[in-house]
N, C-alpha and C positions, 0 to 999 in steps of 0.2 A: 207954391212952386217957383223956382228961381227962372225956368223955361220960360218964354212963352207959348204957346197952347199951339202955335201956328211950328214953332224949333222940334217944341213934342214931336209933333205929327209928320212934320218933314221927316225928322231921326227916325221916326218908327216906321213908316214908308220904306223909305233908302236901305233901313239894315231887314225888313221882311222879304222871304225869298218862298213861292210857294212851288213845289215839284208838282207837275201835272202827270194823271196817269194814261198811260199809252190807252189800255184798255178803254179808258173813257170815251173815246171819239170814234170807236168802233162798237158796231149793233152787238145790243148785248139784252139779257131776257132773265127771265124766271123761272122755276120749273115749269111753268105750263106753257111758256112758249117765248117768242119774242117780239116785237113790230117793229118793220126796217125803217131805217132814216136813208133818205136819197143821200146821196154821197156822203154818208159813211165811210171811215177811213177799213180800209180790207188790209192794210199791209202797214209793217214798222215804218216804214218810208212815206205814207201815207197819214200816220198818228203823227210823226214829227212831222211833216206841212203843218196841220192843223194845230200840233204844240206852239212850233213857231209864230204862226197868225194870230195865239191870245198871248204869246208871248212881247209879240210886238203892241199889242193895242194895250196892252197892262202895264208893261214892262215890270214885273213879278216874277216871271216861270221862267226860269231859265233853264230849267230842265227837266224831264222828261222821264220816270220809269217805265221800267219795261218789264212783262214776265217771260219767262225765258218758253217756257213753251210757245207760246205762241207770236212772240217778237223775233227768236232766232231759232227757228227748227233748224239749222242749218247746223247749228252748233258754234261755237266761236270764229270758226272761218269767215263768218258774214260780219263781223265787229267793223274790219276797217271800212267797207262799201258803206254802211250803217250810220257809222259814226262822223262821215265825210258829209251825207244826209241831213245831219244833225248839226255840224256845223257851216252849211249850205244856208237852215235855216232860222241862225242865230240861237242855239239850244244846246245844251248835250246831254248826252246818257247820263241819269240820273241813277236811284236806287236800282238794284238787281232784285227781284225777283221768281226763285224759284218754281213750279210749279208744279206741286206735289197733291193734284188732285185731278178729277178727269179721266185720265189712265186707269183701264181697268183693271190693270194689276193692283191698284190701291183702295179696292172698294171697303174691305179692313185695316186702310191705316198705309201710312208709310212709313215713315222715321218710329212711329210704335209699333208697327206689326210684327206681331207675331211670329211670321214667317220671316226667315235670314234675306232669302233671295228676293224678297220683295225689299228689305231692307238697306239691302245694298246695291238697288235697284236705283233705291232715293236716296241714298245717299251720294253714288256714283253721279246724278243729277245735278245734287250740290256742288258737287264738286265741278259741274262745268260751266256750273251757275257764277261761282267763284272767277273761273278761268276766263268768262265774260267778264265783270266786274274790273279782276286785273289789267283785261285787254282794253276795258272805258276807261279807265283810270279812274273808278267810282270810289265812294269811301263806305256805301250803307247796303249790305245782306240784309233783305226782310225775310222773316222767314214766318209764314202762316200755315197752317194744319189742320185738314180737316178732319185728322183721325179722332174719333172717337166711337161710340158703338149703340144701339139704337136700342138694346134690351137686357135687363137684368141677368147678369151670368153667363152674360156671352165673350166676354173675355177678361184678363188677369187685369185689373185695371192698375196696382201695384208693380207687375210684373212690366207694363208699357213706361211707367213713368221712370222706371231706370234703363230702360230703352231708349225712351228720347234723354239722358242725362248723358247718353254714353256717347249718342248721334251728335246731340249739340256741341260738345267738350270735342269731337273729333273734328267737326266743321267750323270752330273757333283754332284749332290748330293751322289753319290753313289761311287766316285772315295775316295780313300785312301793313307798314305803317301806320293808317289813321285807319284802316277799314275797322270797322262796327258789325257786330252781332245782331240786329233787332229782332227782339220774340215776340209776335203778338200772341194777342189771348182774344178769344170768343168763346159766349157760354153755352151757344146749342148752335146747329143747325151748320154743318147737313147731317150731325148725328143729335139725335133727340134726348139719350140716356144720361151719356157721358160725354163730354168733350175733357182730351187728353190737356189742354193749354184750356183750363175753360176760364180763368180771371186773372186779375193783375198777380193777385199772390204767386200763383203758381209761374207765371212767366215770370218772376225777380226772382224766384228758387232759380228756376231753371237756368237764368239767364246769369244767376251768379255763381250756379255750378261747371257754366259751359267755361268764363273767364273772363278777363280786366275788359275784354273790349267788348263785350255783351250788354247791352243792355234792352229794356223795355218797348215794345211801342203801343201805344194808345190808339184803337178807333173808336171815335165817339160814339161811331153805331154802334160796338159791340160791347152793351152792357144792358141789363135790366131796366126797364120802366122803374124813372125815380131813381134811378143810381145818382149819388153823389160824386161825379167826376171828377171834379175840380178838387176834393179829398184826396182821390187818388193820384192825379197829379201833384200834389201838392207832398204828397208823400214821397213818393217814387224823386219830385226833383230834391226833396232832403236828405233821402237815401244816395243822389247824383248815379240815378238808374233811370231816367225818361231820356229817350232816344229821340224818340218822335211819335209825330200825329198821322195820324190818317182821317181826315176832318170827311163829313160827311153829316147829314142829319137824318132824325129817326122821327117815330111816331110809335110804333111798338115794340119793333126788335132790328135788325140789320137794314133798315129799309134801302136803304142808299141813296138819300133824299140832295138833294143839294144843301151845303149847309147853310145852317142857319134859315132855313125854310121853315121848319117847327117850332123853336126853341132857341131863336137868337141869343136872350138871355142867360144860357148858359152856356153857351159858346164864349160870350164876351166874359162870363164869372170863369171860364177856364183858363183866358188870356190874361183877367187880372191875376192870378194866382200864378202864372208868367212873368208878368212885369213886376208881381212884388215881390217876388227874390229877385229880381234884378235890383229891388229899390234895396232891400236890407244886404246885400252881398256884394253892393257895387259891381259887378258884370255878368252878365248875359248869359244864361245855361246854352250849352250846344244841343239844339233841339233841329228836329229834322221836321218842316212843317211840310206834309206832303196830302194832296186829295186823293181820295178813293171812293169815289162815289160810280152810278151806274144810271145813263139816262135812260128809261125803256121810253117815255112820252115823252118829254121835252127836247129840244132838237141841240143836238151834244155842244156843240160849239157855245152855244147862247146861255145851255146850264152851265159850262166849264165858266164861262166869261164872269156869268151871273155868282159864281160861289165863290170865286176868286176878288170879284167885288164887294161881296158882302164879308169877306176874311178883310181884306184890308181895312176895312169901314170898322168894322168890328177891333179890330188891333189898335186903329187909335184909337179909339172909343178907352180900349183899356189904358192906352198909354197916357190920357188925359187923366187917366184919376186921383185925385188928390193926399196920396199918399200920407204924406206928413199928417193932414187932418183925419183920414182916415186910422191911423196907430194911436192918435191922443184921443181920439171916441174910444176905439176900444179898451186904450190904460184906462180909462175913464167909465168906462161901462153904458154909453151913451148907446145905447140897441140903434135907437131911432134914426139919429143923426150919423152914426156908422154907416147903416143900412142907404141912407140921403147921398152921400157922398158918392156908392156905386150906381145908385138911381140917377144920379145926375151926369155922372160919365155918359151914361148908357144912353139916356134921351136925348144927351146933346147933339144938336145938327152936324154932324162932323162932313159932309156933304162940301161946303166950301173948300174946307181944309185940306181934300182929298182933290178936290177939282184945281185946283190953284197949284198941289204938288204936280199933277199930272200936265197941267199949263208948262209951268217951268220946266219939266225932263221931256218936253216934245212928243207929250201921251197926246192922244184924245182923251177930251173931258169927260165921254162918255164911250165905254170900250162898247158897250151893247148895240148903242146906236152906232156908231163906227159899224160895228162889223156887218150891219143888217144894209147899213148904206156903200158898203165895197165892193158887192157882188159876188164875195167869196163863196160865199153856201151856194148861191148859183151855178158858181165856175163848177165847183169841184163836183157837184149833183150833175152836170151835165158829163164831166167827164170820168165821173165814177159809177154812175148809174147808183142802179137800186138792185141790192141782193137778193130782196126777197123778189122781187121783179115786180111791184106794185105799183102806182102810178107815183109821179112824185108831186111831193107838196106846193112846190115851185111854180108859180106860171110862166108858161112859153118854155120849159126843160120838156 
């Protein structure tokens, strides 16, 4: 490598950008229920304080998603109060966020259903979901789905997917300069049978029927035990159809774990197949690295901190890998010493490397401990209370 290890690290620092999700920082649960965190953010203005505090102790997140249900019921009239908010504290509106589930009008599907009036229901949604977007001046529509259907022959499963081609293709009509389509895909849950978007294939159908600015997104949670991900990425960036990440970690199926809590290692084998089309392409894919994860136990601020530390750790880790010797093992057919090259990225102490960038740009060395010794989760626990009204974890709040 012509770098040194320390230029690596820096460059791969400085150009990682990770979007933090609003959702995150506010009490959030399972179907059987939820447990409150003391000062929990309850409000958009609320989620952005908390974006801003790991945005400052990381310097990574510069910005912030939101779902529109539940960041602007108000509808776009609240964007400027909102976004004044955001830039108060050093952050802005990041991806948009639709939310096309919840609403009981959608308990069979939205953008697929059946019925017109629910259809244009959710799309009319979209469509304000967009007029947000416009109003943040954002470039990335996500758009997720829970339609699908929980029992054999309960609905036209054929008939839905040229529903959602008609829905996507009309909601790419309304996108402007850099703005982006992103389709994710999950294979069950919260329909058990059928999911309408249920894998990568079907979001690059879909997302190359809707048009030019459509593409893919990937959540790590949302694939099969033993899915080869880093394939799939690895496809999708060849095809120039990977939009973005929604990084998170699993253990069985969606769990919403913090990444890299289960399965570091393939998180860091997702990142190398990242960085090496960047090595054989000489530049960089436009890729949207954003979190979606959900703390029900761990205390929101400390998991966000925690996943966002273990993304950067993990990104150099790939950006160290030895490329060049990596491609003459495999012309070479060398299994072993291939396989060596990514083992030795991956076990490297990259600890320094990350402490010493965060020296230099006026981070704290450690964002965790920073933020446990600031008083923040104190402050905001005393002045936000507890929703569920339970005691708080804090002593002396």
């Amino acid at each position: 490598m012509s770098q040194t290890k320390a230029e690596l690290a820096f460059h791969a620092l400085d150009t990682l950008s990770i979007e933090l999700p609003s959702w995150g920082f506010a009490d959030t649960g399972t179907r059987f229920g939820k447990f409150y965190e003391p000062g929990a953010a309850r409000t958009i203005e609320e989620k952005l304080q908390d974006g801003g505090h790991v945005h400052r102790l990381t310097g990574a997140c510069p910005s912030v998603a939101v779902h529109v249900a539940w960041d602007f019921p108000q509808g776009v009239q609240s964007v400027p109060a909102v976004a004044a908010v955001a830039e108060g504290e050093g952050v802005r509106i990041g991806s948009v966020n639709p939310t096309l589930f919840e609403d009981q009008s959608y308990k069979f599907g939205s953008l697929a259903n059946l019925d017109e009036a629910v259809r244009k229901k959710a799309i009319g949604h979209v469509r304000d979901s967009v007029d947000i977007l416009n109003a943040v001046g954002g470039r990335d529509l996500v758009l997720w789905l829970a339609d699908g259907s929980n029992y054999p022959g309960a609905t036209d499963i054929r008939r839905r997917k040229h529903l959602l081609q008609d829905g996507l293709h009309e909601i790419h009509t309304w996108l402007t300069g850099q703005q982006r389509l992103l389709v994710e895909y999950k294979p069950f849950e919260p329909a058990f049978y059928h999911t309408d978007i249920a894998d990568w294939g079907m979001a690059l159908l879909l997302a190359r029927s809707a048009g030019p600015r459509a593409r893919v997104l990937v959540d790590t949670g949302h694939h099969f035990p033993g899915q080869n991900i880093e394939q799939i990425v690895t496809w999708l960036l060849d095809e120039n159809m990977l939009g973005g990440f929604h990084f998170n970690d699993k253990k069985y199926a969606d769990d919403d774990l913090t990444a890299g809590s289960i399965d570091p290692y393939q998180l860091f084998r997702i990142l190398v197949e990242i960085h090496s089309w960047a090595f054989e392409t000489g530049s960089f894919p436009d890729i949207a690295f954003m979190v979606d994860q959900s703390h029900n136990i761990k205390p929101k601020i400390e998991a966000t901190i925690q996943t966002v530390t273990t993304i950067q750790e993990l990104y150099v880790k790939s950006a160290l890998v030895d490329f060049e010797r990596l491609y003459e093992c495999r012309r070479k057919h060398r299994v072993i010493d291939a396989e060596s090259v990514l083992r030795s990225a991956f076990f490297s102490d990259v600890q320094p490397l990350v402490e010493d960038w965060r020296r230099r740009r006026g981070l704290p060395t450690d964002p965790l401990q920073a933020h446990r010794e600031s008083g923040y989760a104190e402050r905001v626990a005393r002045e936000r209370g507890c929703q569920g009204g339970g005691p708080s974890r804090y002593a002396g709040v």
